[in-house]
C-alpha positions in Angstrom: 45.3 1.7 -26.4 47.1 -0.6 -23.6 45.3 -4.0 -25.7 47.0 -2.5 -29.3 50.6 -1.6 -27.5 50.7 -5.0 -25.7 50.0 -7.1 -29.1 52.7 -5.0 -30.7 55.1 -5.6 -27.6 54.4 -9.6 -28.3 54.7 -8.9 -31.6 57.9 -7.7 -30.9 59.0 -10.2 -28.8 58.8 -12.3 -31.6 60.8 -10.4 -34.3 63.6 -10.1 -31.8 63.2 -13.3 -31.4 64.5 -14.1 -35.2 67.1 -12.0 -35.1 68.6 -14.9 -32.3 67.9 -17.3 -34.4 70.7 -20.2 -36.6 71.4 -18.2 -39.2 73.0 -21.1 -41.1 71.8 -21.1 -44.6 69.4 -23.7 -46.1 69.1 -24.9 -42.3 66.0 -25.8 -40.9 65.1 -25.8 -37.3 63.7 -29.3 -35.4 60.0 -29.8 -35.4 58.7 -28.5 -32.0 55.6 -29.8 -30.7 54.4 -30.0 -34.5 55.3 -26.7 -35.4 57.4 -26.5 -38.4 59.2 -22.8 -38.0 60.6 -21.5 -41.8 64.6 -20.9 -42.0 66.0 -17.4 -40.9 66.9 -15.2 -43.2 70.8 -13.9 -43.4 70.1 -10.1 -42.7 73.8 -9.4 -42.3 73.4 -9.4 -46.2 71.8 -6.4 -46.1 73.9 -4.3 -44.0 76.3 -1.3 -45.2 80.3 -2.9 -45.6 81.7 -0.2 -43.7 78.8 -1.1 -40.4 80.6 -4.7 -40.1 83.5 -5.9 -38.9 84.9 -8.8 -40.2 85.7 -11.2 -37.9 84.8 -14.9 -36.5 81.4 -13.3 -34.7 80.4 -10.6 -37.0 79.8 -8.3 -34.1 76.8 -5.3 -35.3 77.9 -2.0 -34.5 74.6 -0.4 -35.2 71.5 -1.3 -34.8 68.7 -1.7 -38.1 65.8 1.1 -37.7 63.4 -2.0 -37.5 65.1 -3.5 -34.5 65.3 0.3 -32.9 61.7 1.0 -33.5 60.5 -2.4 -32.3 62.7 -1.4 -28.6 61.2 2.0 -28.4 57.7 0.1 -28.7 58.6 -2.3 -25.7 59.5 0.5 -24.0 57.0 2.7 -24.3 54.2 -0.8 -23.2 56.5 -1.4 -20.3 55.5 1.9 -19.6 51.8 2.1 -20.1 51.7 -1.2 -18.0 54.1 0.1 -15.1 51.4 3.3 -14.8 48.5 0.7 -15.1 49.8 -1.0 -12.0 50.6 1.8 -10.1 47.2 3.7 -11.0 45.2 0.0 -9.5 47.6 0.1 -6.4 46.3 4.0 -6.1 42.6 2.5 -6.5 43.0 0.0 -4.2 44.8 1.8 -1.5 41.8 4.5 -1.5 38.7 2.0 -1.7 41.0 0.3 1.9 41.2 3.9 3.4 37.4 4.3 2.6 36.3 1.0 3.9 38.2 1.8 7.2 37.0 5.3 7.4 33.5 3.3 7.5 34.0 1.5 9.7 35.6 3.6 12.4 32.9 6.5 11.2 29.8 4.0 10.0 26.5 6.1 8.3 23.9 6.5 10.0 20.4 6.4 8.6 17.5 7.6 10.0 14.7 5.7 11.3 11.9 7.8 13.0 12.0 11.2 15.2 9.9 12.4 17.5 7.3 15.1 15.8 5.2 16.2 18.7 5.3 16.0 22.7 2.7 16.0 24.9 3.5 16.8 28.9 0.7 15.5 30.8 -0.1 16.1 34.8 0.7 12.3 34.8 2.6 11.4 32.7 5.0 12.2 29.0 3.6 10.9 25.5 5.2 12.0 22.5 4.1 11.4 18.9 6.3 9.9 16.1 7.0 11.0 12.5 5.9 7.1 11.9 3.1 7.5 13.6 1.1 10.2 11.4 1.3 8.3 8.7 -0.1 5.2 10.7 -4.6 4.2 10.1 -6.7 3.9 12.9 -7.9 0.8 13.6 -11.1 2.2 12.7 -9.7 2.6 9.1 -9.4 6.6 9.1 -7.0 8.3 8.7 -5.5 10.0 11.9 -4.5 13.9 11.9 -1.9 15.2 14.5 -4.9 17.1 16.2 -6.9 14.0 16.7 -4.0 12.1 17.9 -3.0 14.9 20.6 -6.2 15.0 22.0 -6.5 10.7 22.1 -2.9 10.8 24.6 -4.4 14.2 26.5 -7.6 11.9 27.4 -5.8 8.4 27.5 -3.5 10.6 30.1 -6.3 12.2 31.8 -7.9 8.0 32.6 -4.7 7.5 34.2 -6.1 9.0 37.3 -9.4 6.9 37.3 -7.6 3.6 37.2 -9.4 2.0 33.8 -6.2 0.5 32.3 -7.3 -3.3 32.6 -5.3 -5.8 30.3 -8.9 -8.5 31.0 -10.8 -6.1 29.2 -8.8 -6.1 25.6 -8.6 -9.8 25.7 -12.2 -10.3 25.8 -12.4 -7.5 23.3 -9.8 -9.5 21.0 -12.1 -12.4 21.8 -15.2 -10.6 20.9 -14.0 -9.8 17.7 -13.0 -13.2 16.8 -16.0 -14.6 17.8 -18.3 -12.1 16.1 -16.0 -12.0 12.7 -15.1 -15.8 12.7 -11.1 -14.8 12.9 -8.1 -17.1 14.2 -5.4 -14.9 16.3 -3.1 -15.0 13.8 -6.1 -12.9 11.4 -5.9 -10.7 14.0 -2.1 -9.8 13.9 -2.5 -10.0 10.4 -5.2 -6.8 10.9 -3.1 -4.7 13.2 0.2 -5.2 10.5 -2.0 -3.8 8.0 -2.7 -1.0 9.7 1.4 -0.8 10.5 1.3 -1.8 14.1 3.0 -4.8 15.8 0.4 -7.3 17.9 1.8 -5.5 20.9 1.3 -2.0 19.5 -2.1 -3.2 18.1 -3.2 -4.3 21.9 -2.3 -0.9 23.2 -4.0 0.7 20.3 -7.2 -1.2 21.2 -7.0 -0.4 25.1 -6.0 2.8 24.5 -9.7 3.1 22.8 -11.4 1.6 24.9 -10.2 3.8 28.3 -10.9 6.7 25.5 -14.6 5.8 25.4 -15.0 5.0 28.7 -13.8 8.1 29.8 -15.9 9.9 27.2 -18.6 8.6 28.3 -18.0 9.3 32.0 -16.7 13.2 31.4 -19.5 13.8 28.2 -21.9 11.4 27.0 -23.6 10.6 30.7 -24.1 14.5 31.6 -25.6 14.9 28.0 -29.7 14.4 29.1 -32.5 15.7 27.6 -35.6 16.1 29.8 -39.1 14.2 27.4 -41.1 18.1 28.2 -38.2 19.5 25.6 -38.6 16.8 23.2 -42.2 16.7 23.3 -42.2 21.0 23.1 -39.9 20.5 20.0 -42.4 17.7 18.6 -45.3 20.0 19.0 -43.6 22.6 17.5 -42.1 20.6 14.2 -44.8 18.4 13.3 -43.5 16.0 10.2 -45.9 13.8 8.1 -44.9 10.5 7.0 -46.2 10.2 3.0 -48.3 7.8 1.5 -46.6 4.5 1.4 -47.2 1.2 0.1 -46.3 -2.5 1.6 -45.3 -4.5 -1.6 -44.4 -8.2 -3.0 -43.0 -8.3 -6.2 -43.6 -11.3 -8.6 -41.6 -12.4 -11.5 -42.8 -15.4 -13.9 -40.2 -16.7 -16.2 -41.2 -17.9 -19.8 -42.5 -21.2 -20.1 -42.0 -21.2 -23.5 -41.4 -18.2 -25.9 -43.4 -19.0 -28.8 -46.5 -17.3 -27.7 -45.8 -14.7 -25.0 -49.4 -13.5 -25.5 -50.5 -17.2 -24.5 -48.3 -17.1 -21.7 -49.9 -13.2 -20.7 -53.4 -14.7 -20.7 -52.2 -17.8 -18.9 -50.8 -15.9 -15.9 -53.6 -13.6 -15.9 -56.0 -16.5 -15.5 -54.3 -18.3 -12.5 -54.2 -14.7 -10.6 -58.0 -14.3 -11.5 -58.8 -17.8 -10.3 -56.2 -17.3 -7.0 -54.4 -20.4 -8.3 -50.5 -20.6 -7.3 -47.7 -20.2 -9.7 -45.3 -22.7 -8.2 -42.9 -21.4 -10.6 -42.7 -17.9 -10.0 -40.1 -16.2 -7.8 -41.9 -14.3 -4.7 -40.0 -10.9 -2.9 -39.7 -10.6 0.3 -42.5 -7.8 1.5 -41.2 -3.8 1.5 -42.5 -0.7 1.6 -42.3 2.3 -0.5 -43.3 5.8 -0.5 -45.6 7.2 -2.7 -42.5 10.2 -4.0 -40.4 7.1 -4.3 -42.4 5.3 -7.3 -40.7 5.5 -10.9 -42.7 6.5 -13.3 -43.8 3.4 -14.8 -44.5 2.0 -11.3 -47.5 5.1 -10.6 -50.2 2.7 -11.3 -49.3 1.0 -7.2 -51.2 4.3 -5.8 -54.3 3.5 -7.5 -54.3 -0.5 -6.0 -56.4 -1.8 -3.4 -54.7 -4.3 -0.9 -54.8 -7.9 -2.1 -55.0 -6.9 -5.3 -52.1 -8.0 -7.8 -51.0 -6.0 -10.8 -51.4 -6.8 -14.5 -48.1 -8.6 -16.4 -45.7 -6.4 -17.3 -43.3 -7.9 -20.1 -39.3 -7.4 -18.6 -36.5 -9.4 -19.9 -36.8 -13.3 -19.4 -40.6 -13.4 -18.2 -43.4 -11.2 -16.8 -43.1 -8.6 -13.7 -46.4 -8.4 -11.1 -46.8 -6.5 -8.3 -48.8 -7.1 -5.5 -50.0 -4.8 -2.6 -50.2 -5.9 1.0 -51.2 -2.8 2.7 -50.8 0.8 2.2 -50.6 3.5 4.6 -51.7 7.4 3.9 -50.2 9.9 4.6 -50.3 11.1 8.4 -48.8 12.8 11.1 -45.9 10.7 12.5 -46.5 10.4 16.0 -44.3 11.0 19.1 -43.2 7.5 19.8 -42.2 7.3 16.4 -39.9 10.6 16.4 -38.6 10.4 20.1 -35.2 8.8 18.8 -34.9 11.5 16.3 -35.3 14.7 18.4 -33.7 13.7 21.0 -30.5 13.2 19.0 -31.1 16.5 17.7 -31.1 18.2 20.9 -28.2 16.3 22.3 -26.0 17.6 19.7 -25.4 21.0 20.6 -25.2 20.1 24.8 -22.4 17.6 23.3 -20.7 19.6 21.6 -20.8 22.2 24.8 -19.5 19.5 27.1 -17.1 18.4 24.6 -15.4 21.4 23.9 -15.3 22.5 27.7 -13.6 19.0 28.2 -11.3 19.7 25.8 -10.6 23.0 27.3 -9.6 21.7 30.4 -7.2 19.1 29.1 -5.2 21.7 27.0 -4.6 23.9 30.6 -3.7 20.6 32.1 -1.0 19.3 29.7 1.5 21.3 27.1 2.3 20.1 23.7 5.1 20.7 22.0 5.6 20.3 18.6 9.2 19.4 16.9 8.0 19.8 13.4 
């Protein structure tokens, strides 16, 4: 609406603008800049006798509607353009009051807040909303439980003096050594896992005092005396099955125009002990008689030494051939010492564990924000 009005008031402009004009007849106005203007038109012609006087300057007194509608036009766009200007002052004095109101009164975002506190008998450690959503280092993901009871132990070492900066700098070094990693890998790792280098070194110590300490309160007390692992063997006896120490051979065609050829060929070197220089040779392994597909039950009835017939596969011929085999027997004590002895451990642990536990909830209070 304000683009139409202000083309009309130039448009107006313009008529007005010819009314002013020589009105000398059959006169033309000068070239201007190379714009040839046509003569005026006499419009006193057209006006009513008793509208004029006559004199020298022909003064109007009344206007023409056309030069009354084209004022009321300019009008009304001065208008329009005065309330324009007054409504971007309005703008513009509200986006100033805004941008100081910000600035005495500036947003504020939040970063983190605390979710959970723990009050130790040594010292405070509180848990941040940041940190819940935070890996391990381990590569697990850590719930709010698992991180209360890491600060109630890391407090608990405080006492026992095993904070020792040495020790995580030859753990760093350890690590680098053992995975072939630069320092800067190693920062790399801990941002990964959201932490800072520093946060990442804490992270590690903070681990390390853990297991130590675990060790010292739980793991050391947890012993089980050889008479009950030996009463528990006599009393579970477990038989190891039938098993088989194998080399597997594979013989890629020679030439695939008589595979039949190629069959008797391979079956004649094996007969005659000859080497196939060719052939691909397995490492040795041993299988259990349950474990044996199907088309693989012939192993059971091989003697040792022996090697099985060709078996057509894709790209050349499987064999098989059978080191040693073992029946199946009792497993003997040596053998399950390892396995028992875990087994019996497990409930103590969990015993000491929990009474551990127990006492480091009556020594410290958590509080939780969330």
């Amino acid at each position: 609406m304000l683009n139409k009005n202000l083309f009309i008031l130039l448009f107006s402009f313009v008529v007005i603008g010819s009314f002013a004009a020589d009105k000398t007849k059959n006169k033309q106005r000068p070239i201007d800049a190379g714009i040839v203007e046509a003569p005026v038109k006499d419009l006193d012609k057209n006006l009513p006798k008793d509208s004029v006087q006559d004199s020298e300057n022909k003064v109007l007194t009344e206007k023409p509607a056309a030069i009354k509608e084209n004022d009321e036009l300019i009008e009304k766009a001065g208008k329009e353009w005065e309330l324009v200007e007054n409504s971007q002052k309005i703008v513009k004095n509200k986006l100033s009051a805004e941008k100081e109101a910000k600035i005495k009164n500036p947003e504020l975002f939040l970063i983190d807040k605390i979710d959970t506190v723990i009050y130790g008998p040594e010292e405070t450690s509180i848990i941040a909303k940041s940190d819940l959503d935070k890996m391990g280092l381990d590569g697990q993901k850590r719930t709010k439980d698992k991180m209360i009871f890491e600060l109630q132990v890391y407090q608990d070492a405080k006492k026992y003096n095993l904070m020792d900066e040495k020790l995580v700098d030859k753990y760093i070094e350890a690590i680098q050594t053992q995975q072939n990693l630069s320092l800067n890998d190693i920062k790399k790792m801990f941002y990964e896992f959201g932490y800072t280098y520093e946060e990442g070194r804490e992270q590690l110590a903070m681990y390390n005092i853990i297991n130590q300490l675990m060790d010292y309160k739980v793991r050391s007390k947890v012993i089980i005396p050889e008479k009950e692992v030996r009463a528990y063997y006599d009393a579970n006896p477990v038989y190891l099955e039938e098993a088989y120490n194998l080399q597997r051979i594979f013989v890629p065609f020679e030439s695939q125009a008589d595979l039949d050829e190629e069959r008797i060929n391979i079956e004649s070197k094996i007969k005659n002990g000859e080497a196939m220089p060719y052939a691909d040779y397995s490492e040795y392994f041993w299988v259990e008689k349950p474990e044996l597909a199907d088309d693989k039950k012939f192993i059971s009835s091989m003697l040792p030494n022996s090697i099985s017939e060709p078996v057509l596969i894709e790209g050349g011929f499987e064999l098989f051939k059978l080191i040693d085999r073992r029946e199946r027997q009792l497993a003997s004590f040596d053998q399950r010492y390892r396995e028992i002895t875990d087994l019996l451990r497990e409930p103590l642990y969990d015993k000491l564990f929990d009474e551990y536990k127990e006492s480091l909830i009556k020594d410290s209070v958590v509080v939780e924000l969330e």
